[in-house]
C-alpha positions as CSV (number, residue, x, y, z in Angstrom):
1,X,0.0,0.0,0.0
2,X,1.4,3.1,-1.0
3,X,2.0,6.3,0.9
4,X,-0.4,8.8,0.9
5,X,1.1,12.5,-0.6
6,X,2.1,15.4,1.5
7,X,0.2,17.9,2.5
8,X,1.8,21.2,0.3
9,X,2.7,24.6,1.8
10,X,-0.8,26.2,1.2
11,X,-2.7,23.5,2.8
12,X,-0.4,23.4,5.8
13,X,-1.0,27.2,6.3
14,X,-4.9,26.6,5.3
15,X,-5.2,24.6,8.2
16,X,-3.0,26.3,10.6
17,X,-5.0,29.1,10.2
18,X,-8.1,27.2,10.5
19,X,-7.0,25.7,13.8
20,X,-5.8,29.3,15.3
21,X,-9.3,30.9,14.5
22,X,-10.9,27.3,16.0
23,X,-9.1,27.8,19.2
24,X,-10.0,31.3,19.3
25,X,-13.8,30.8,19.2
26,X,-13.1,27.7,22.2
27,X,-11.1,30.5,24.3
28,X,-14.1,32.9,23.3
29,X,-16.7,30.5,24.5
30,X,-15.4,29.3,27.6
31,X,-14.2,32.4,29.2
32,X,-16.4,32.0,31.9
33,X,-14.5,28.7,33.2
34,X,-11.0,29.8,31.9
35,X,-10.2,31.3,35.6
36,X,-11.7,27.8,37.3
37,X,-9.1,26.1,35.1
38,X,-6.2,28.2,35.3
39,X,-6.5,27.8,39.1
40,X,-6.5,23.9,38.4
41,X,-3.8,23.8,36.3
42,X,-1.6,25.7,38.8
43,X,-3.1,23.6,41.8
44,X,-1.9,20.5,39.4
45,X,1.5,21.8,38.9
46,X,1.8,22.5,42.6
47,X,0.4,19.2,43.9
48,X,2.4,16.6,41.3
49,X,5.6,16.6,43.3
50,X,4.0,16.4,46.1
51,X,1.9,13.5,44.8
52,X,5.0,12.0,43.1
53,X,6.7,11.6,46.3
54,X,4.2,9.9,48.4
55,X,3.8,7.6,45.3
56,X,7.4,6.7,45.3
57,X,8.4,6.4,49.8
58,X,4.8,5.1,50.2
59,X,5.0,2.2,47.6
60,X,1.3,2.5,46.6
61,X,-0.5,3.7,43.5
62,X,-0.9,7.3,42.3
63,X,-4.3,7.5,43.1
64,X,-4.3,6.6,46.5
65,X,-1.6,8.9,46.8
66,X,-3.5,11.9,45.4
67,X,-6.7,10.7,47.7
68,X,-4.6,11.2,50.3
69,X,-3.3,14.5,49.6
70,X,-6.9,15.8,48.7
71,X,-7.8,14.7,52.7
72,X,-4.9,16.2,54.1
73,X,-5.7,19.6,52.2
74,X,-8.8,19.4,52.9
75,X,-8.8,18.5,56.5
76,X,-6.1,21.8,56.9
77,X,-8.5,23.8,54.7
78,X,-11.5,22.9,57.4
79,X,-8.8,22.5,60.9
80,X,-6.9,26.4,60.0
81,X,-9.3,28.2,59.5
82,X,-11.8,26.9,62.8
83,X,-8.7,27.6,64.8
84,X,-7.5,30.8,63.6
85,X,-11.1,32.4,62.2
86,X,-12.1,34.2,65.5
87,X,-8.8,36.3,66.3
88,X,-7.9,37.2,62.4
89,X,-11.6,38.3,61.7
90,X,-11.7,40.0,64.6
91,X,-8.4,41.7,64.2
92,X,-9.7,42.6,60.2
93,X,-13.1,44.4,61.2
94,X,-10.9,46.6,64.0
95,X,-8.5,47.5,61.0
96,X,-11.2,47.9,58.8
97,X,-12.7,50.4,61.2
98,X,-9.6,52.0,62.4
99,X,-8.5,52.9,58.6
100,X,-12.2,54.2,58.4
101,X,-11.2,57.0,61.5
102,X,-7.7,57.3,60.3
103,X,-8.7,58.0,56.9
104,X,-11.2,60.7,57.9
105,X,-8.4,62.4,60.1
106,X,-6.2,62.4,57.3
107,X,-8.2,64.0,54.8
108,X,-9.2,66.8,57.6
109,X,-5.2,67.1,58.2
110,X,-4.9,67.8,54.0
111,X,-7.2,69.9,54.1
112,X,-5.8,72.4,56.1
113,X,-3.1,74.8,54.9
114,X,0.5,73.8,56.0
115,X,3.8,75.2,55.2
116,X,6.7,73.5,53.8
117,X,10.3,74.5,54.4
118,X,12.5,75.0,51.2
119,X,16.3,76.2,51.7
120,X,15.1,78.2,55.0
121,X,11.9,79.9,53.4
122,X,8.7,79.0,53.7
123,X,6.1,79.0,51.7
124,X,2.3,78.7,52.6
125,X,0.5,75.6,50.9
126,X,-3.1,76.4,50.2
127,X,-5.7,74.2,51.3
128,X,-7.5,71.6,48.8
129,X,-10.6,70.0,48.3
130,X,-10.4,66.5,48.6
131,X,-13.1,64.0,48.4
132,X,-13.9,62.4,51.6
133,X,-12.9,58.7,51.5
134,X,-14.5,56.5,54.2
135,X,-14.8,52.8,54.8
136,X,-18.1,53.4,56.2
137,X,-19.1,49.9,57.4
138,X,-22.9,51.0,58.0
139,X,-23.0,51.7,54.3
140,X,-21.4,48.2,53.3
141,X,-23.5,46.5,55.5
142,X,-26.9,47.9,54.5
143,X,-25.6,47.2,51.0
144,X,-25.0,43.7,51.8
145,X,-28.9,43.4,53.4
146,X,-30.0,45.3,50.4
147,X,-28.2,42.5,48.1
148,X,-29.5,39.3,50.1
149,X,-33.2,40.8,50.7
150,X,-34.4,40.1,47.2
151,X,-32.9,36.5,47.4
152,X,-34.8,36.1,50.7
153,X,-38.1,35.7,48.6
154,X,-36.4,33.7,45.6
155,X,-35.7,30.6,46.9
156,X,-34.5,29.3,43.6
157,X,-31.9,31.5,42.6
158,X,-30.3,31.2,45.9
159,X,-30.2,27.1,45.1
160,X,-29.0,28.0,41.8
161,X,-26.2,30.3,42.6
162,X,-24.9,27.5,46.0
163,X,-25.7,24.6,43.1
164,X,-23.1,26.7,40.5
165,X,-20.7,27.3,42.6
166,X,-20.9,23.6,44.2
167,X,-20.3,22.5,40.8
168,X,-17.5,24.5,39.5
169,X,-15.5,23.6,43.2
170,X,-16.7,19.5,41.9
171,X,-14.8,20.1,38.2
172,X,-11.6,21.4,39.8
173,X,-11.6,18.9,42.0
174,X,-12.4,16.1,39.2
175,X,-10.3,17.7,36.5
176,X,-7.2,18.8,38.9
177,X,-7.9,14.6,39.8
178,X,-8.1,13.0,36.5
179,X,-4.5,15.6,35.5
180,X,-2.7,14.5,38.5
181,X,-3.1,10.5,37.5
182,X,-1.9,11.4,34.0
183,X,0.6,14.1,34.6
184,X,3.9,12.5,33.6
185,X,1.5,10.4,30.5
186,X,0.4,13.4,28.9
187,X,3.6,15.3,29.6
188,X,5.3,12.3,27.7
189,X,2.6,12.3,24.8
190,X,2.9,16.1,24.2
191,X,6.9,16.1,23.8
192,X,6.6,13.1,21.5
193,X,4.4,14.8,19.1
194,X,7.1,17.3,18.8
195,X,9.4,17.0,15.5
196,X,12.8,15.0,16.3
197,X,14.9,18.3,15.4
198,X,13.2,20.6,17.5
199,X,12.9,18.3,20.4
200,X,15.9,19.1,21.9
201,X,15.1,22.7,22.2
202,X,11.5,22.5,23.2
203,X,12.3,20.3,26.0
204,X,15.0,23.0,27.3
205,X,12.7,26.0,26.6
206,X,9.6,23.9,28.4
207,X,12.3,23.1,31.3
208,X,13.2,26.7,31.8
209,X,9.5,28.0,31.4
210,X,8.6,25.1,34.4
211,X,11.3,26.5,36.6
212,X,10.4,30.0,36.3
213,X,6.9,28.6,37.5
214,X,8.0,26.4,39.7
215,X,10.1,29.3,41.8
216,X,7.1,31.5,41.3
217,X,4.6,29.3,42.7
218,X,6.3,26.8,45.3
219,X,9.3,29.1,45.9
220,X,6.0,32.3,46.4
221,X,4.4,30.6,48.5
222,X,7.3,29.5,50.9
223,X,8.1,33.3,50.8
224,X,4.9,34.7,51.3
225,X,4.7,32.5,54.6
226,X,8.0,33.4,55.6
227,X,7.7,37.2,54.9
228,X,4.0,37.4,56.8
229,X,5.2,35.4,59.9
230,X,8.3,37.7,60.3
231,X,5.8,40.8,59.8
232,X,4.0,39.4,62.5
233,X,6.9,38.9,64.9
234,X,8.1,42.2,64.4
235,X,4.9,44.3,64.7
236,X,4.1,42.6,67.3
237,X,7.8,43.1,69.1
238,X,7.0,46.9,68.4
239,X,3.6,47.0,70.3
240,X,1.6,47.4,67.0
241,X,-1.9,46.7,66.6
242,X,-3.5,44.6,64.4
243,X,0.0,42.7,64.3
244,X,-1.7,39.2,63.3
245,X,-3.4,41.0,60.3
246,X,-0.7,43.1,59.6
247,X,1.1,40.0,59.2
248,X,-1.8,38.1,56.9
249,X,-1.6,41.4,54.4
250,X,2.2,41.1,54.2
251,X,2.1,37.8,54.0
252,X,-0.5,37.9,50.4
253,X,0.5,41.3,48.5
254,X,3.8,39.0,48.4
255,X,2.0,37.8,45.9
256,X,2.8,41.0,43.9
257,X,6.9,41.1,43.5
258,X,8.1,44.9,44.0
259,X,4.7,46.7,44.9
260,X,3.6,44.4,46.7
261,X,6.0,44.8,50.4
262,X,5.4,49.0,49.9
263,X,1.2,48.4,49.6
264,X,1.8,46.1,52.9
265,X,3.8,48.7,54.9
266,X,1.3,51.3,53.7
267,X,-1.5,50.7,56.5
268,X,1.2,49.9,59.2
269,X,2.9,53.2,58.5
270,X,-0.4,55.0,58.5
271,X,-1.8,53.4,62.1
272,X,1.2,54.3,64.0
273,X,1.6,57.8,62.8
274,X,-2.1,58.0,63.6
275,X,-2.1,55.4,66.8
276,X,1.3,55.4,67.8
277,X,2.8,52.1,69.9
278,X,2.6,50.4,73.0
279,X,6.4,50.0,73.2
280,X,8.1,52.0,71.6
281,X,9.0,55.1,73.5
282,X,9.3,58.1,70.7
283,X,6.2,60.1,69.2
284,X,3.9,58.9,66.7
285,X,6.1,60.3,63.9
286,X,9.2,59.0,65.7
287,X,7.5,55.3,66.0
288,X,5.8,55.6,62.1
289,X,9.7,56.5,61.0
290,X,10.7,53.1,63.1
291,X,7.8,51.0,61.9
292,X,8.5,52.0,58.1
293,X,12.1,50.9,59.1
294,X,11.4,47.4,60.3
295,X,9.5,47.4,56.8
296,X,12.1,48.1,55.0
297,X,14.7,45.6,56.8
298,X,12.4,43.1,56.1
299,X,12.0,43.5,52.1
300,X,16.0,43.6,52.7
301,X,16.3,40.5,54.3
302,X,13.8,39.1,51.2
303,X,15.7,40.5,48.3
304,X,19.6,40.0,49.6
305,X,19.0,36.4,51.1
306,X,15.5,35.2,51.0
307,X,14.4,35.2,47.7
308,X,17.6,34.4,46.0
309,X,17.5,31.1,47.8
310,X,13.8,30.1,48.2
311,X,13.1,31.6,44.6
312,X,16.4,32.1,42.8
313,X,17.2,34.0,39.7
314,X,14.6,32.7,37.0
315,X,12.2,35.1,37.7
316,X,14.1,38.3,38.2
317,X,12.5,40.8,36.3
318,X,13.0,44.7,36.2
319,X,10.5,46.7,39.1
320,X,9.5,48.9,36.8
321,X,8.7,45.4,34.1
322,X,6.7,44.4,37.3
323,X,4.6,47.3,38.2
324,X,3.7,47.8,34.6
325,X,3.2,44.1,34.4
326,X,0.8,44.2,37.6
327,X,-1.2,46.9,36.3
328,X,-2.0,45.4,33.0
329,X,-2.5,42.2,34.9
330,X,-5.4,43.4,36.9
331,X,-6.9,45.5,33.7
332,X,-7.0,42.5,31.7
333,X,-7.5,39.4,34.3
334,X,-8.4,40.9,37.8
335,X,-6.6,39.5,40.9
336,X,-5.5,37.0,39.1
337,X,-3.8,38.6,36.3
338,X,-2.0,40.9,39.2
339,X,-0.9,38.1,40.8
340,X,0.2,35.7,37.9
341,X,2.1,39.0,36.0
342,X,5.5,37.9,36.8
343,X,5.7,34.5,35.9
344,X,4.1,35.4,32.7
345,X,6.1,38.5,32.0
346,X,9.1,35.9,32.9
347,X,7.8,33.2,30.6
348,X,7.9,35.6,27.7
349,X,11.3,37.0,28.6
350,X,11.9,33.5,27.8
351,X,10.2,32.8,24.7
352,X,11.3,35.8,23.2
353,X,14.8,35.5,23.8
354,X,14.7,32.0,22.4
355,X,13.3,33.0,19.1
356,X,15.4,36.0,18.7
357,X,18.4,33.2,18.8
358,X,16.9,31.6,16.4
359,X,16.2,34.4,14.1
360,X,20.2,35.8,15.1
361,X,21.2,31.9,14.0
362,X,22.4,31.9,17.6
363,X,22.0,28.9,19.7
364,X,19.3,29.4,21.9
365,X,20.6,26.9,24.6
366,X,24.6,26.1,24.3
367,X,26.2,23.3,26.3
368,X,27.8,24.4,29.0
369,X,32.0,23.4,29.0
370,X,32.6,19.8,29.8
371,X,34.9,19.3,32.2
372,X,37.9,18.6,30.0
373,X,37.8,22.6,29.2
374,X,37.3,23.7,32.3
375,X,40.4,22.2,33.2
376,X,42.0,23.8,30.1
377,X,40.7,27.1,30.8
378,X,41.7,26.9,34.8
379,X,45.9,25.2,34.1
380,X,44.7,23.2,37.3
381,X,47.7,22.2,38.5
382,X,47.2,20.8,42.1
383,X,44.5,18.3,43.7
384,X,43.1,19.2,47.0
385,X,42.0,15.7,48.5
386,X,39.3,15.3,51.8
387,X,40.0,12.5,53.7
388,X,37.3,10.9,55.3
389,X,35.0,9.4,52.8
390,X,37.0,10.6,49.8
391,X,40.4,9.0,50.2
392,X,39.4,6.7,53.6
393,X,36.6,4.9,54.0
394,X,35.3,6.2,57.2
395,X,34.1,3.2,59.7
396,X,30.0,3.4,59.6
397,X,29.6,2.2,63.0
398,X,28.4,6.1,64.3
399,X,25.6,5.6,61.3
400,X,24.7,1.8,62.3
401,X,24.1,3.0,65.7
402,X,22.2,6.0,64.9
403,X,20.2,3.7,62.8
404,X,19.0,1.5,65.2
405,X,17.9,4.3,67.3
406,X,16.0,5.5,64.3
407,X,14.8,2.0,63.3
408,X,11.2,3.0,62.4
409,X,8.2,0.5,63.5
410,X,6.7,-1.6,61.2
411,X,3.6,0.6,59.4
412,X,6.2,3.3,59.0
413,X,8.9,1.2,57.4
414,X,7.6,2.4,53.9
415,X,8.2,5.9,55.0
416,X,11.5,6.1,55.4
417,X,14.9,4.5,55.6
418,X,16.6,4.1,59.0
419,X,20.4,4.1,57.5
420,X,19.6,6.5,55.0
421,X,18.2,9.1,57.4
422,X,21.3,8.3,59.9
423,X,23.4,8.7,56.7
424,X,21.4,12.2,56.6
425,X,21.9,13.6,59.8
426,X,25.3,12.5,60.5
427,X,26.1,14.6,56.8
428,X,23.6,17.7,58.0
429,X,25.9,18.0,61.7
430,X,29.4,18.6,59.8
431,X,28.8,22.3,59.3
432,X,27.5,22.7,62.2
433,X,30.6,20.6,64.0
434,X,33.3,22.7,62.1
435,X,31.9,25.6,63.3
436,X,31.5,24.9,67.0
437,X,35.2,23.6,66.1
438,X,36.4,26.7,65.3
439,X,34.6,27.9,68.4
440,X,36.3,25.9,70.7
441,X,39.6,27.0,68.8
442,X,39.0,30.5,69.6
443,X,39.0,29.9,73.1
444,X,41.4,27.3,73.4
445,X,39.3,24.3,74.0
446,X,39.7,23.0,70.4
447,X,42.3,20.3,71.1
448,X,40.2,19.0,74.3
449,X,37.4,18.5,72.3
450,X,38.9,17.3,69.1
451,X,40.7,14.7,71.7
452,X,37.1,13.7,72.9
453,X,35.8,12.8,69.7
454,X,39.0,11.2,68.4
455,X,38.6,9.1,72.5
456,X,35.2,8.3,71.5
457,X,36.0,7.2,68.3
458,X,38.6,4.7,69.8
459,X,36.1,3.1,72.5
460,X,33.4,2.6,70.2
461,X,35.1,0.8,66.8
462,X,38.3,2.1,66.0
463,X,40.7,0.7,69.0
464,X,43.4,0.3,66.8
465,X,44.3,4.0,65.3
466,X,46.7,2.2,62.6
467,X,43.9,0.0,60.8
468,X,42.9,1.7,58.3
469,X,40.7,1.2,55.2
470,X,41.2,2.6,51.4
471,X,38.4,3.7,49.3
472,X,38.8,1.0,47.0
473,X,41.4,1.5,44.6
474,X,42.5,5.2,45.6
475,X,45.5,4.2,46.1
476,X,46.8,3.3,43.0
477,X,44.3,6.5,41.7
478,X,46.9,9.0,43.8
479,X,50.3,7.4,42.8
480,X,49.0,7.9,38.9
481,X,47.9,11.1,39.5
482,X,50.9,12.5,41.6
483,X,52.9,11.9,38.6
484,X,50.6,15.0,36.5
485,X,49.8,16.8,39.8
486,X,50.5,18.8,43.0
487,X,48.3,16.6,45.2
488,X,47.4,17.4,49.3
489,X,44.9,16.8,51.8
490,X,42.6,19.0,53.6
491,X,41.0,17.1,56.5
492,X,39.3,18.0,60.2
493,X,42.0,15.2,61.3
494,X,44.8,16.2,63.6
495,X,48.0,15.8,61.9
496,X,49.1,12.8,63.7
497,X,46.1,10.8,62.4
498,X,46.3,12.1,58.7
499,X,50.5,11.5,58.7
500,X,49.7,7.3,60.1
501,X,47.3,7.3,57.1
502,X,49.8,8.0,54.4
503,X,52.2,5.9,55.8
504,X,50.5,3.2,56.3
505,X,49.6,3.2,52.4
506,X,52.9,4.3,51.8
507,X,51.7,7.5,49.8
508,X,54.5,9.9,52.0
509,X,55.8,11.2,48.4
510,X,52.3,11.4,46.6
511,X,51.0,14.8,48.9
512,X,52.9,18.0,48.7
513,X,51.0,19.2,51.4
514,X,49.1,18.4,54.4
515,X,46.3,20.9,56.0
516,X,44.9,19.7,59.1
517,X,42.4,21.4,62.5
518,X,45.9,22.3,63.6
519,X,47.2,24.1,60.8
520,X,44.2,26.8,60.2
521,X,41.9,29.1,62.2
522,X,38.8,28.1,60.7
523,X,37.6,24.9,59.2
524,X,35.8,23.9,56.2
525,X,33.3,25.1,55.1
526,X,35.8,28.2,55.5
527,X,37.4,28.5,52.4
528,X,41.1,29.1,54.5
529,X,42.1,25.2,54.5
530,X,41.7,25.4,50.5
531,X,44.2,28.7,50.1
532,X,46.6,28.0,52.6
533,X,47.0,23.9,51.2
534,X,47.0,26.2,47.7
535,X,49.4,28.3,48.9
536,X,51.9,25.7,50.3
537,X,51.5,24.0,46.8
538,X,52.6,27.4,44.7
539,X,49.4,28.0,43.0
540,X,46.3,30.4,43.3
541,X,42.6,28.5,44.6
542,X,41.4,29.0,40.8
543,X,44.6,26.8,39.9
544,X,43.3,24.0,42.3
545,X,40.8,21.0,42.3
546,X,39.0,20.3,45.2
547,X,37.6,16.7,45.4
548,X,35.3,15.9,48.7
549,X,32.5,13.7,49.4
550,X,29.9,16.7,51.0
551,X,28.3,20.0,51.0
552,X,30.5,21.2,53.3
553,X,33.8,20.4,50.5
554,X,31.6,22.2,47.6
555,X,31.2,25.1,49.6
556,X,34.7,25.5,50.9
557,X,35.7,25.2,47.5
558,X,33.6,27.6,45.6
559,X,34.0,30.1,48.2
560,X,37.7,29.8,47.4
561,X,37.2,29.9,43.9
562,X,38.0,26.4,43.0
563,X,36.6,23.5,40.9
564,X,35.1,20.9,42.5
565,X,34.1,17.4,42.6
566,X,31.8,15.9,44.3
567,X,32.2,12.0,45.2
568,X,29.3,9.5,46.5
569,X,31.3,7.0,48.6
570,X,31.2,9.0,51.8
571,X,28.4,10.7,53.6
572,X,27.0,12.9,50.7
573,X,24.3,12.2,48.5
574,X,23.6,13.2,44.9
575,X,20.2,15.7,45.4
576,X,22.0,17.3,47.9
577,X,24.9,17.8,46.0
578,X,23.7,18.8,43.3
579,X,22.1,21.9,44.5
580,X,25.4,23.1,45.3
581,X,26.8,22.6,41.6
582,X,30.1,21.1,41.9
583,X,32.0,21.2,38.4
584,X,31.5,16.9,38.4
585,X,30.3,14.2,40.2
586,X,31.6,11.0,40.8
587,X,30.2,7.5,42.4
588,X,33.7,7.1,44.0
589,X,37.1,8.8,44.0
590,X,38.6,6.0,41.7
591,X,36.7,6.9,38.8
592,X,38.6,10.5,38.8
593,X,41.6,9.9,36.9
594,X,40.5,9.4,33.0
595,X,39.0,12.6,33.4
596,X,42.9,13.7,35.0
597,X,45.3,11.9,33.3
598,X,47.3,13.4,31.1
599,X,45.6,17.1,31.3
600,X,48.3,18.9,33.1
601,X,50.1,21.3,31.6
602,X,48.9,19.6,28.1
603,X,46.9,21.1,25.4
604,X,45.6,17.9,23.8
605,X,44.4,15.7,26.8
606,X,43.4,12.0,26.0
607,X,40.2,11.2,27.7
């Protein structure tokens, strides 16, 4: 049977257009649910990690998994609010009614004449006529009786409203159901339908679209959380009332990147200029000039270390792109279109970046350098080994017996693993170790402690301090390598320890340089260990390769400005590691040399 002919040019653009003016007319005709279904879709996009990981530690089918996050939302969205109804609403109506008086006595304040001091002269301000803006809550209320008084005697329309809105909830739930199950199917069906040439970049543009989204709404909604419970801390530290709903309108015009923080300090500012503060000991001005401060420390704290961590980079955006963004937003789609403007605005940042590569015939998403030229670009010369877990491979009995202690009961063994959580922990206490280290060196204690752990490490496994054990075949890995590189060890070991190491591998020629607790004032992730080893070795930190097996080696690294790589036979695991961005990563420290050997000082490496 014979293939049936190609569609030509003119039909393809006959149909295209066809289908364009088709979709139009569906968009047309459904505009009543398209806000119903954008909520879904972002409630979808939100809930499938969460629903992927139950799936996956839970062992059970997607479906249960998504019945049980639909009770657990819905038994917070019942629990919360029961709780925390009483004080917030009655926290609102007193702001609500306060703004009424404060307004009022602001607009009597404008409306007297005032003069304003220029270079030492003053000149009189006449007095304007300004409308007078009131939240009169009689008025609202009368409105609201006017509103519900015809329904009273129309018994029908009332069931007919409840029975549409009813319904609309029931097809989001449905819907945002029947999505979930499919997610990763349809996902997979869509990028298949997309030509072989183009996949490549579709796939990178759709990953970069779902990670502005992604920070936008996960990263938002950390952040608004955040941001609102620190607005309510501080107010309340200050004496301010209202604190708990000052902190609730913080908290949601985060929503609204830029304008949003300066609308939420707008109503604080205006209450204690008015109201003054229970605490603070100044005037009303002298306690609105604090209050605005605390504001302003806050979006500080957001934009310096908050949001580049919860939210990251992918949606910065220009304030003034923002603002202009908002406004448009709320002319076009309401609240909603204020509140989705930057991840829009973001998302065609995006786009049209990528198609003005293509139209430039630049490539829209180039690899990033392989390691290989990194290396090249760098001349690394010298190899900055960690010891434990990297080069030695660190007696397990602290995790086995934190295991046990966390060995979970039977119905929970599906939830987690007892070794890998031990395997966790142990890894999440190293910062915090070094640092109380480096405490302890400060005022002399350093050595006695150090001598504790290295006394407790004796007594429980290690009695005899010359047994050691080899990542398996690192040695032979660092007598190759020595023969290209400068190699040393940076390590938390006293010196004695790390020198019957060496020696008892025979490896006393292999390291240049040897940086133990002893030799430095602060410990990794302090990037001092890496510049002074560095230094002993005769090259600069961006000369250097640092190899470790955790976070704590990454950091110390990049804060020195070296490369890194990150090994997985010692306490660190891959997600966590990869957060950090080290320059490679490894299973084990053996596997480093092909991507070594023969690299120094050459410009043609053979790997």
């Amino acid at each position: 049977m014979s293939a049936s002919p190609r569609w030509s040019p003119s039909t393809k653009q006959l149909i295209s257009a066809a289908l364009l003016v088709l979709a139009g007319l569906l968009f047309y005709s459904f505009r009543s649910i398209l806000t119903p279904l954008i909520i879904t879709f972002l409630a979808v996009y939100i809930l499938d990690p969460i629903v992927g990981w139950l799936s996956r530690h839970l062992h059970v089918r997607r479906g249960w998994a998504i019945a049980l996050v639909y009770l657990t939302v819905l038994a917070v969205l019942t629990t919360v609010p029961a709780i925390t109804a009483p004080a917030v609403v009655n926290q609102v109506a007193d702001l609500l009614t306060n703004l009424d008086v404060i307004a009022n006595r602001a607009i009597i304040w404008l409306e007297q004449p005032h003069d304003l001091l220029v270079l030492g002269r003053v000149f009189p301000l006449p007095a304007y006529e300004i409308p007078t803006i009131s939240f009169d809550l009689e008025k609202i209320i009368s409105l609201m009786r006017g509103t519900i008084s015809p329904l009273a005697g129309g018994a029908f329309s009332v069931l007919k409203t409840v029975a549409s809105g009813v319904g609309m909830v029931l097809l989001m739930v449905v819907l945002s159901f029947y999505l979930l199950l499919d997610a990763g199917r349809v996902g997979n069906s869509l990028v298949s339908l997309i030509p072989p040439a183009y996949r490549h970049e579709t796939t990178s543009l759709l990953a970069q679209v779902s990670k502005t989204w992604n920070a936008f709404l996960r990263g938002q909604l950390v952040l608004c959380t955040i941001i609102g419970v620190l607005t309510w801390l501080a107010t309340s530290i200050v004496g301010l009332r209202f604190s708990i709903a000052l902190g609730i309108i913080a908290g949601v015009l985060e929503l609204i990147p830029s304008l949003g923080p300066l609308l939420a300090a707008v109503p604080a500012v205006l209450l204690t200029l008015f109201q003054g503060s229970a605490m603070l000991p100044t005037s009303n001005l002298g306690d609105a000039i604090i209050v605005a401060g605390i504001y302003v420390l806050i979006h500080l704290i957001e934009n310096n270390f908050l949001g580049p961590r919860i939210i990251g980079s992918s949606l910065h955006l220009p304030p003034m792109i923002v603002i202009i963004g908002v406004l448009g937003g709320i002319t076009l789609g309401g609240l909603l279109g204020a509140l989705l403007a930057a991840p829009i605005l973001a998302t065609l940042r995006d786009v049209l970046r990528y198609v003005y590569c293509r139209l430039a015939d630049i490539e829209p998403f180039p690899e990033p350098p392989d390691f290989a030229a990194k290396l090249q670009a760098r001349n690394v010369r010298a190899i900055l080994f960690d010891l434990d877990g990297t080069l030695l491979d660190t007696d397990d009995m602290w995790v086995d017996r934190l295991a046990g202690l966390l060995q979970p009961v039977p119905f929970l063994s599906r939830l987690y693993d007892a070794r890998r959580l031990a395997r966790r922990l142990v890894m999440a206490i190293e910062s915090p170790m070094n640092a109380l280290v480096t405490l302890f060196d400060i005022v002399g204690l350093d050595d006695k402690f150090l001598s504790l752990g290295e006394w407790l490490r004796m007594v429980y496994g290690q009695r005899d301090p010359g047994r050691y054990v080899a990542i398996d075949g690192i040695v032979e890995v660092v007598r190759d390598l020595s023969q290209e590189y400068d190699l040393a060890i940076t390590t938390l070991r006293n010196r004695a320890e790390t020198q019957a190491f060496i020696e008892h591998f025979g490896l006393q020629d292999c390291f240049k340089a040897i940086i133990t607790r002893q030799d430095v004032k602060r410990l990794k992730p302090h990037p001092e260990p890496i510049v002074k080893a560095a230094r002993q070795l005769g090259y600069t930190p961006q000369q250097c390769l640092v190899v470790g097996d955790t976070v704590v080696d990454v950091r110390a690294g990049h804060r020195a400005g070296a490369l890194t790589v990150s090994v997985l036979c010692g306490f660190g695991e891959r997600p966590e590691l990869a957060r950090l961005h080290p320059d490679l990563i490894l299973e084990t420290t053996s596997q480093l040399a092909p991507y070594l050997r023969n690299s120094a000082g050459s410009s043609s490496p053979s790997w």
